[in-house]
C-alpha positions as CSV (number, residue, x, y, z in Angstrom):
1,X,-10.2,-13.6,8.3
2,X,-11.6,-12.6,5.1
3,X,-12.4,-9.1,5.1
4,X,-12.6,-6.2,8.1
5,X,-14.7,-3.2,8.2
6,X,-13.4,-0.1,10.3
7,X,-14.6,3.1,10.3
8,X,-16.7,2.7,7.1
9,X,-13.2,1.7,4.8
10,X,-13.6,-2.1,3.9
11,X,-10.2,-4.2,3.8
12,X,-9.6,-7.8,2.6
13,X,-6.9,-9.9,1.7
14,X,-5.4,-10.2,-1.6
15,X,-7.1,-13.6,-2.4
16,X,-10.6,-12.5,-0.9
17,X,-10.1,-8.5,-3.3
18,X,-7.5,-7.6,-4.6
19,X,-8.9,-4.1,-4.9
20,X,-9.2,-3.7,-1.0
21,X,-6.3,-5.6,-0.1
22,X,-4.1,-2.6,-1.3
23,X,-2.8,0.0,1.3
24,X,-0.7,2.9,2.5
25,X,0.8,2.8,5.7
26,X,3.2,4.6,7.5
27,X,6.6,1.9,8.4
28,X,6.4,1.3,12.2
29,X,3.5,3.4,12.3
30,X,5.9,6.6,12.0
31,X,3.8,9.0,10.7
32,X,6.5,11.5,9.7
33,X,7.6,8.7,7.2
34,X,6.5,8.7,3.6
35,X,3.8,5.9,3.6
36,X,4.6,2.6,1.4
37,X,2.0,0.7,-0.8
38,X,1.6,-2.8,0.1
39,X,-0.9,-5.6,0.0
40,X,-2.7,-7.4,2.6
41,X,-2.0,-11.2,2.6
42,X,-3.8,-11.8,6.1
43,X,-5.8,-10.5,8.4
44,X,-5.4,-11.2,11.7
45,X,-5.8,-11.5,15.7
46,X,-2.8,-11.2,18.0
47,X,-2.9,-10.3,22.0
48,X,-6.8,-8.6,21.4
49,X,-5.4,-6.7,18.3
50,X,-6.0,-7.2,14.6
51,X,-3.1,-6.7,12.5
52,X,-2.2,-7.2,8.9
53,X,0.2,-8.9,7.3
54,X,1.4,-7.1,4.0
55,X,3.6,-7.7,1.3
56,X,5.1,-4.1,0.3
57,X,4.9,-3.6,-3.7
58,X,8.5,-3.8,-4.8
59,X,10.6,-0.5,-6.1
60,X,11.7,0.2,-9.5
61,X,14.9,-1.6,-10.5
62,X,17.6,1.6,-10.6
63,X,18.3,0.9,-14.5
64,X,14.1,1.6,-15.1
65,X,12.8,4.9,-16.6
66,X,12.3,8.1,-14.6
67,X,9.0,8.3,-13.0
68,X,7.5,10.7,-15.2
69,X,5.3,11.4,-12.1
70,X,8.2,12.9,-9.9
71,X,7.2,16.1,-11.8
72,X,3.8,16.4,-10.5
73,X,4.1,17.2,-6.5
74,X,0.6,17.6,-6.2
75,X,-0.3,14.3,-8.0
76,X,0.0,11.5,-5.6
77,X,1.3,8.6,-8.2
78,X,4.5,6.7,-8.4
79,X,5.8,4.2,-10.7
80,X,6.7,1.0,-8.9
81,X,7.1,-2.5,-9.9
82,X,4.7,-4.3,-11.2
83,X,5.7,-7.2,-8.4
84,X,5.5,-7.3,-4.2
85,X,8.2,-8.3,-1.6
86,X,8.4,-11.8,-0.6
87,X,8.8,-11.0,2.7
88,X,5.4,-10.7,5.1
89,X,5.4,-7.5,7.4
90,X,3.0,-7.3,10.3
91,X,1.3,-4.3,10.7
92,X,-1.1,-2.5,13.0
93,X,-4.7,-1.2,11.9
94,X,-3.3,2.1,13.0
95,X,-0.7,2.6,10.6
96,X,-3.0,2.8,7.7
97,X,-3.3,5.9,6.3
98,X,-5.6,4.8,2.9
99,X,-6.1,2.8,-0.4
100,X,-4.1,2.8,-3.5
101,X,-5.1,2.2,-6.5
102,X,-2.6,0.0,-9.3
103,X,-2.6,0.4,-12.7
104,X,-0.4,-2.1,-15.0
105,X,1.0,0.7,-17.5
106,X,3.7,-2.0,-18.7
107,X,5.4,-5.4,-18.4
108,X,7.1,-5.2,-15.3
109,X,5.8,-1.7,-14.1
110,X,2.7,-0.1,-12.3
111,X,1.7,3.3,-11.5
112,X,0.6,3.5,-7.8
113,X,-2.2,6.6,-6.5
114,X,-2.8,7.2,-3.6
115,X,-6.7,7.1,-2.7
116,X,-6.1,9.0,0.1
117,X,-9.0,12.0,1.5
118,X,-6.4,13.8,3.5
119,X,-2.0,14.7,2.4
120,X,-0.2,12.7,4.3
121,X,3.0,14.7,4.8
122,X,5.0,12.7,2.3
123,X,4.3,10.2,-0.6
């Protein structure tokens, strides 16, 4: 599957938009977890569910610069690598909490902000 439309918020995979295909979600749908940005790389079907399969966008190596973000509480961005994980993660529809946006501010490094309409508890 290309894209999916729920509840009015359109997601696709990363080959379909790349812009869609970027999410928050909450790791084994715990929602008292912080949520984790990650890309969809497929959509779909599995025992009458849809699910996703994401690649989460890798973390800073420890030797990188401070996050000059970590300042700013109120200001949902983060610096992350400018790269994803190899490895595929199935998630449910459920666990998404929003969009991200991704801005290449670097070689090698991307600021992350949250497009959410609602704090989640922890970014």
């Amino acid at each position: 599957r290309a894209h999916l439309q729920h509840e009015g918020v359109i997601y696709s995979r990363s080959s379909t938009h790349i812009g869609n295909s970027l999410i928050m979600f909450y790791p084994q749908g715990v929602h008292t977890s912080s949520p984790v940005p990650s890309s969809i790389k497929y959509i779909f079907g599995s025992g009458g569910k849809l699910l996703f399969a994401v690649q989460r966008q890798s973390p800073l190596p420890v030797d990188a610069r401070p996050d000059p973000f970590a300042m700013y509480p109120h200001f949902p961005a983060k610096l992350y690598s400018s790269t994803v994980l190899k490895r595929l993660e199935a998630i449910h529809l459920s666990w998404v909490l929003c969009h991200f946006a991704r801005w290449e501010v670097s070689d090698g490094c991307v600021v992350v902000l949250s497009l959410c309409r609602v704090r989640p508890l922890k970014f």
